[in-house]
C-alpha positions as a printed NumPy array, in Angstrom:
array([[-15.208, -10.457,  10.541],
       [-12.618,  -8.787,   7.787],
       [-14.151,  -8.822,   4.187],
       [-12.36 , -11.707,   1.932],
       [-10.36 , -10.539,  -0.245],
       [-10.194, -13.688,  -2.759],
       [-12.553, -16.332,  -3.379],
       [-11.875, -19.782,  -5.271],
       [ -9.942, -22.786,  -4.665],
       [ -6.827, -24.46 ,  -3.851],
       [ -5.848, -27.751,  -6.32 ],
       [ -3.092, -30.033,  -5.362],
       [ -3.691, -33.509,  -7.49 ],
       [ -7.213, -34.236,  -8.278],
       [ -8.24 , -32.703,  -5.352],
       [-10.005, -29.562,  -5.24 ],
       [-11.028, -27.167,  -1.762],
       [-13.005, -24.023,  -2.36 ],
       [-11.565, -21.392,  -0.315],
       [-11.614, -17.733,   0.885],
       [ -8.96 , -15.86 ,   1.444],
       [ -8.912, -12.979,   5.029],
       [ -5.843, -10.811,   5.606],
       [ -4.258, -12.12 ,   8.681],
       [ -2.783,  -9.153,   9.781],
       [ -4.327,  -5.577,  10.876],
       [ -1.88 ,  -2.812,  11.098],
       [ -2.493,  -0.303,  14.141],
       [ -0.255,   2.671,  13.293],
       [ -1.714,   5.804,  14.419],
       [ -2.494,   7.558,  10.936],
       [ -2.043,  11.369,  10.824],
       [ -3.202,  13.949,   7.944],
       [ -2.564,  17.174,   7.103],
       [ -5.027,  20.597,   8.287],
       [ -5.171,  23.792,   7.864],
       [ -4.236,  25.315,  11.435],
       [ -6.723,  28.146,  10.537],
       [ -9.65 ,  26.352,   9.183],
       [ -8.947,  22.752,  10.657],
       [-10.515,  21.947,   7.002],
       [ -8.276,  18.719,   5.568],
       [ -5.617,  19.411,   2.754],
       [ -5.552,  17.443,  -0.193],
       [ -3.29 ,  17.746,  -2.879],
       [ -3.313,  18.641,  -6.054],
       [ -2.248,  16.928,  -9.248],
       [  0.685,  19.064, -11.054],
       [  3.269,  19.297, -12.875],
       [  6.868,  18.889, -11.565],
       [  8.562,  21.913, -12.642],
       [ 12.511,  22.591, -12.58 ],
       [ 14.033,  25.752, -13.24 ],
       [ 15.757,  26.226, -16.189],
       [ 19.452,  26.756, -15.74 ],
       [ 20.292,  30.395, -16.182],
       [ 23.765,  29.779, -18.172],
       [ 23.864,  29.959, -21.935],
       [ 25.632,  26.818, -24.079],
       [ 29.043,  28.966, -26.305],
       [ 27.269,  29.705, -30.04 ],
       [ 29.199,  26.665, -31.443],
       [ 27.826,  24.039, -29.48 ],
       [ 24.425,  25.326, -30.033],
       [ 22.128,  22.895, -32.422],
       [ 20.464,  23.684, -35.526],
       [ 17.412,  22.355, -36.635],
       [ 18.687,  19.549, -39.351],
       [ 21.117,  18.428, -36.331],
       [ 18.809,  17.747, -33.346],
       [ 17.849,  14.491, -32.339],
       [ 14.483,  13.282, -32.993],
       [ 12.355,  12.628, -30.25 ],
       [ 12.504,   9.134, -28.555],
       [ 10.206,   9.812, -25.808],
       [  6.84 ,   7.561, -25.371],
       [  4.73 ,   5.304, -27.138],
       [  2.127,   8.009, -28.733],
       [  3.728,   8.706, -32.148],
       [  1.377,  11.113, -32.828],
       [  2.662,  13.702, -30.598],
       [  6.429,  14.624, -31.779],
       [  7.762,  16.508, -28.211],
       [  6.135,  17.384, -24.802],
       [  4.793,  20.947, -24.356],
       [  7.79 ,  22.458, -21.796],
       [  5.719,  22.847, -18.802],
       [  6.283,  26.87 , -17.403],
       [  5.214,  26.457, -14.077],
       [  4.051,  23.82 , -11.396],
       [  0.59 ,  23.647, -12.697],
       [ -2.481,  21.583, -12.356],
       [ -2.98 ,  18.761, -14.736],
       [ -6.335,  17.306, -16.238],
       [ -6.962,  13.925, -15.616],
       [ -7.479,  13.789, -19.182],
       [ -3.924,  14.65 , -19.324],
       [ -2.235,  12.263, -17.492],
       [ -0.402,   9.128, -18.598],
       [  1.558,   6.346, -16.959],
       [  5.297,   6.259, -17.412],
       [  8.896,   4.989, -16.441],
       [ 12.045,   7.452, -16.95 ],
       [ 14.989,   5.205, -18.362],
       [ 18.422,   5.692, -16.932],
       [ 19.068,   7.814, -20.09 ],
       [ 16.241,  10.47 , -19.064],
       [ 14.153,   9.441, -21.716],
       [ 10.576,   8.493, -20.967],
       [  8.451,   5.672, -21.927],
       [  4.618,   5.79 , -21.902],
       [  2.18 ,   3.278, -21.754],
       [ -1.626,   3.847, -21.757],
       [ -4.648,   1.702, -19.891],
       [ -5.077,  -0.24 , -22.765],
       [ -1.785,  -1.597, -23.377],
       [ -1.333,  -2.269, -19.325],
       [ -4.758,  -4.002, -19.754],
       [ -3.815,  -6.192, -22.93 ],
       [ -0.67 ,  -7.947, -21.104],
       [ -2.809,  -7.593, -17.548],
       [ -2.699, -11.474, -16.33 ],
       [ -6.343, -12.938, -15.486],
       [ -7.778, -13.224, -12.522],
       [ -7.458, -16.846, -10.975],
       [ -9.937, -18.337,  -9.627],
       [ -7.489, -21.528,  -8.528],
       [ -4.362, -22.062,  -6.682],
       [ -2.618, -24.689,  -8.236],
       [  0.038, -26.47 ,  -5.994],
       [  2.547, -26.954,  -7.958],
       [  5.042, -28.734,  -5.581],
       [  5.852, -29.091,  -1.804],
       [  8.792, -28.322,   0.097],
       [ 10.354, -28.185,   3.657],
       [  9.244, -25.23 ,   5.607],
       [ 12.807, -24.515,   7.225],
       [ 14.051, -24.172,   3.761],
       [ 12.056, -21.145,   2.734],
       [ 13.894, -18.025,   4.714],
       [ 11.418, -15.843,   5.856],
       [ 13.033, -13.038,   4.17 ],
       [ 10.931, -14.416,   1.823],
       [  7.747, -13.618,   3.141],
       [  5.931, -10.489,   1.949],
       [  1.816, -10.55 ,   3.21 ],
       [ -0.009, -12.832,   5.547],
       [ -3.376, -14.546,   4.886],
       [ -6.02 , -16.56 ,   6.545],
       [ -7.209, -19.425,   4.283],
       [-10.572, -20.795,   5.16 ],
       [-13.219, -23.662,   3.654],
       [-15.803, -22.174,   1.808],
       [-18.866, -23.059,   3.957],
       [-21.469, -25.338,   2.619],
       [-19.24 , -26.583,  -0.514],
       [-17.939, -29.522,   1.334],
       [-14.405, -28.221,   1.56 ],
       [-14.131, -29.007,   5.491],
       [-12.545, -32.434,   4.956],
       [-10.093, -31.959,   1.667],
       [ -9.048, -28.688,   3.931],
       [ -8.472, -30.741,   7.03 ],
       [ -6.529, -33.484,   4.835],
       [ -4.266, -31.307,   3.085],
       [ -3.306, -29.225,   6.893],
       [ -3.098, -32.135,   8.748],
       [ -0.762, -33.599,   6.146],
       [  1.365, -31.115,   5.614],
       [  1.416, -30.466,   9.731],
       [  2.617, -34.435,   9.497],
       [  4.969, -34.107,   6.819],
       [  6.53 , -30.609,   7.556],
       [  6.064, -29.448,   4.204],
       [  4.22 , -26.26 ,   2.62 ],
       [  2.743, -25.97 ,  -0.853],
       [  4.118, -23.695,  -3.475],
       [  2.044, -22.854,  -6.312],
       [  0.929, -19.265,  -8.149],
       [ -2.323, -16.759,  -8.286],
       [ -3.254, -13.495,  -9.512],
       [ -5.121, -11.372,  -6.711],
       [ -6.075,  -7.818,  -7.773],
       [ -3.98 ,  -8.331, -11.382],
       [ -1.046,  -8.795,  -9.658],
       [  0.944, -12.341, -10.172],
       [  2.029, -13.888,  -6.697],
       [  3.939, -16.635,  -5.744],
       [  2.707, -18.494,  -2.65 ],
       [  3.29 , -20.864,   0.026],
       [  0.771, -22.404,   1.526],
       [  1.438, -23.736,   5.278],
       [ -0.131, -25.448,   7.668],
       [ -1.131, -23.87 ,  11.611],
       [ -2.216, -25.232,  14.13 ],
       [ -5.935, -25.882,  13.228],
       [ -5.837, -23.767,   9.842],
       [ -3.955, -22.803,   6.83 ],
       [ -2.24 , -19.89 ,   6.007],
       [ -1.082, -18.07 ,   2.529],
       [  2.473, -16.478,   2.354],
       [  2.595, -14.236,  -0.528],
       [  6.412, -14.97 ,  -1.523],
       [  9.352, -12.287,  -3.029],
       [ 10.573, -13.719,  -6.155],
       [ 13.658, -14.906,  -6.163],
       [ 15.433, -11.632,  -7.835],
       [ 13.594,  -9.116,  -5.176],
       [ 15.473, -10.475,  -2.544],
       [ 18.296,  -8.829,  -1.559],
       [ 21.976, -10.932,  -0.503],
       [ 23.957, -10.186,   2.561],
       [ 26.981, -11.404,   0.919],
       [ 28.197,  -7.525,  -0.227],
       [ 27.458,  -5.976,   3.53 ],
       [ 29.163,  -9.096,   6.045],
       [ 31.497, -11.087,   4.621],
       [ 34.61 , -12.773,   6.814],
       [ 33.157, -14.192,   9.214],
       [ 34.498, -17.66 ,   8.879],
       [ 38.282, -16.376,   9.359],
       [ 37.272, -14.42 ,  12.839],
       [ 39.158, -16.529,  15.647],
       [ 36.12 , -17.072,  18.046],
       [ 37.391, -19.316,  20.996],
       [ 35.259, -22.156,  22.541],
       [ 35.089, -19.84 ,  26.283],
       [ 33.929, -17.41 ,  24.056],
       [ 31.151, -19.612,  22.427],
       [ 30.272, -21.802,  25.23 ],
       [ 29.118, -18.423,  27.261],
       [ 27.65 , -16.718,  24.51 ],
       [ 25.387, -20.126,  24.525],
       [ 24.897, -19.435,  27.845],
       [ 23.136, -16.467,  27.349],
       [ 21.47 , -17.536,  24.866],
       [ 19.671, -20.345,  27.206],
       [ 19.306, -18.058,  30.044],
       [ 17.185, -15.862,  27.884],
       [ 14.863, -18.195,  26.334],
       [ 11.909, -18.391,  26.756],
       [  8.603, -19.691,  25.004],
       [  6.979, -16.914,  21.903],
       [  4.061, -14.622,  23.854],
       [  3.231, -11.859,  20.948],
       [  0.97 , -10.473,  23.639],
       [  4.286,  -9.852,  25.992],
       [  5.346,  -7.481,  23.357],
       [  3.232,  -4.269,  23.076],
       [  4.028,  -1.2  ,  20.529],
       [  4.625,   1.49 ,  23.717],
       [  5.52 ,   4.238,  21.163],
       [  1.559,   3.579,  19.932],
       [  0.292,   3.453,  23.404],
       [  1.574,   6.548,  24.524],
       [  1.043,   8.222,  21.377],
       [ -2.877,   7.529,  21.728],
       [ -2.744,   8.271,  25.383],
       [ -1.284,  11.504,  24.369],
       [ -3.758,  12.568,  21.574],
       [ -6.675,  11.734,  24.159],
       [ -5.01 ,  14.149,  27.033],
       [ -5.132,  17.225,  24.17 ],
       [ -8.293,  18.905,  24.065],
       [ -9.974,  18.662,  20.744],
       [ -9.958,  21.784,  18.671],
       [-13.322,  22.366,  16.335],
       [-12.934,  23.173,  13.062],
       [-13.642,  26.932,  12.069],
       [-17.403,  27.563,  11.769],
       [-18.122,  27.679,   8.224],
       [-20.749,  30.323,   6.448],
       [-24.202,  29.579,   6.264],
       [-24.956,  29.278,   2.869],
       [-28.474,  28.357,   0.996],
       [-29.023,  26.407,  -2.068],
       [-30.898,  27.775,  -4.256],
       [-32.813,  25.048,  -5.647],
       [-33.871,  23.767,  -2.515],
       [-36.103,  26.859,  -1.746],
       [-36.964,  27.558,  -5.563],
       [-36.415,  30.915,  -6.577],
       [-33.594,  33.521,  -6.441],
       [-36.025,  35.855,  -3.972],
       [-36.972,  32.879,  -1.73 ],
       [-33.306,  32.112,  -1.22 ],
       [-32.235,  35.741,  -0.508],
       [-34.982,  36.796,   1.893],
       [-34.311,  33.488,   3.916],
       [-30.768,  34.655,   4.03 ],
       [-31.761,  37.814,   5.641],
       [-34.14 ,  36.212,   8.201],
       [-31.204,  34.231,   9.192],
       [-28.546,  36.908,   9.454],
       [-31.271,  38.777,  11.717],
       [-31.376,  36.093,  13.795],
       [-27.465,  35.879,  14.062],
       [-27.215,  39.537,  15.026],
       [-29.952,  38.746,  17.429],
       [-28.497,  36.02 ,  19.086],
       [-25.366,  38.574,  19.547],
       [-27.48 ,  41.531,  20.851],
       [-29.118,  39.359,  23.229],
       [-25.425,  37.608,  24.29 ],
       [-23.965,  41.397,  24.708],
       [-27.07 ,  42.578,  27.233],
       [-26.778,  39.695,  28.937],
       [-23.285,  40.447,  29.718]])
């Protein structure tokens, strides 16, 4: 069983249902990383700085500022640090020296540090508060961003409000819209009944959804003829047929995998036997047992050599 990733309780009225909350979805993709093709040792990367080379023109000695006439900084919260160090080269940076930022339209940066994200941060919920209920076919699912499994906390006596409040809104045709904070991140939700469960729909507020209206647009003028219709409709009904997820595999996965396990598996490079030094004691200890082993190496050779 997947590890809940929110515990608490749903409240519509003066009824309350402790819940948990399991991702209902488990992405398969076929995850690749990078090596190095002459170690096979993993690459990771580096933090650094983003460096741009400086253009190689110089401004006419008029337009060229002075001193009094430059504009004082506006970049970033910290006051206390009038301009940014130019950076020289694409080099590592110190955790110590990193900070969280947004680049306005105008170039200019603003910072922000832990504490102030922290400060304005929401809290975590610990209830979902249905705020109202509406029809199901009137949410597009456009809307929809991530899928959850809701289930009764066991042993709290949530079985029965949980079975009410699906079994109602199965009846009704309605789903529950109300707000939480999971991982201090505000959502907006709809909760909706299944078959035998409920599910959470984590919800795109209503400016993060994009219209169509600026890419199709005219449709209602195209002269479409009832022929035309009538055997488009025909189609349609001689290609439906009931929803079977299973029917639909991801064949560019399959073969993928079926690929990867036809290639022989290549070892990574054999790294150098090294000692450490505290686990034998002494500086002496550690260099005579790596001479005992590098005998043994070129012994394991001389013997592979005569026996060829």
């Amino acid at each position: 069983m997947s590890q809940a990733v929110w515990t608490g309780s749903i409240s519509f009225g003066l009824v309350n249902i402790p819940v948990k909350l399991y991702p209902a979805t488990e992405p398969k993709d076929v995850r690749f990383h990078l090596y190095d093709r002459r170690t096979g040792k993993r690459v990771r990367y580096e933090r650094v700085t983003k460096y741009e080379e400086p253009p190689t023109f110089e401004p006419e000695p008029s337009t060229m500022p002075t001193v009094d006439d430059r504009d004082e900084p506006r970049i970033g919260v910290d006051a206390g640090r009038a301009e940014f160090e130019p950076a020289v080269a694409a080099e590592p940076v110190d955790r110590e020296d990193l900070v969280r930022g947004v680049e306005l339209p105008t170039g200019e940066l603003v910072t922000v540090t832990d504490d102030e994200l922290y400060s304005i941060a929401p809290e975590r919920s610990r209830t979902i508060d249905i705020e109202e209920f509406v029809d199901l076919a009137e949410i597009d699912p456009v809307f929809y961003e991530k899928s959850y499994h809701v289930a009764p906390a066991r042993g709290r006596g949530a079985e029965k409000p949980y079975a009410l409040l699906q079994r109602a809104m199965q009846g009704a045709g309605m789903v529950g819209i109300g707000r939480f904070v999971l991982r201090t991140k505000p959502h907006l939700v709809a909760i909706r009944p299944l078959k035998d469960a409920l599910a959470l729909e984590t919800l795109f507020f209503g400016d993060e959804v994009r219209s169509p209206a600026q890419l199709v647009s005219g449709l209602e003028a195209l002269a479409i003829s009832d022929r035309e219709l009538r055997t488009a409709k025909q189609l349609i009904a001689a290609l439906a047929t009931e929803w079977i997820p299973e029917k639909h595999a991801d064949v560019y996965r399959e073969e993928l995998v079926e690929h990867l396990r036809s290639k022989p598996a290549t070892a990574p490079a054999e790294a150098v036997e090294t000692t450490a030094v505290g686990e034998i004691g002494d500086l002496m200890s550690a260099l005579r047992a790596s001479v005992e082993a590098a005998k043994r190496k070129g012994a394991k050779r001389t013997g592979s050599k005569r026996a060829g």
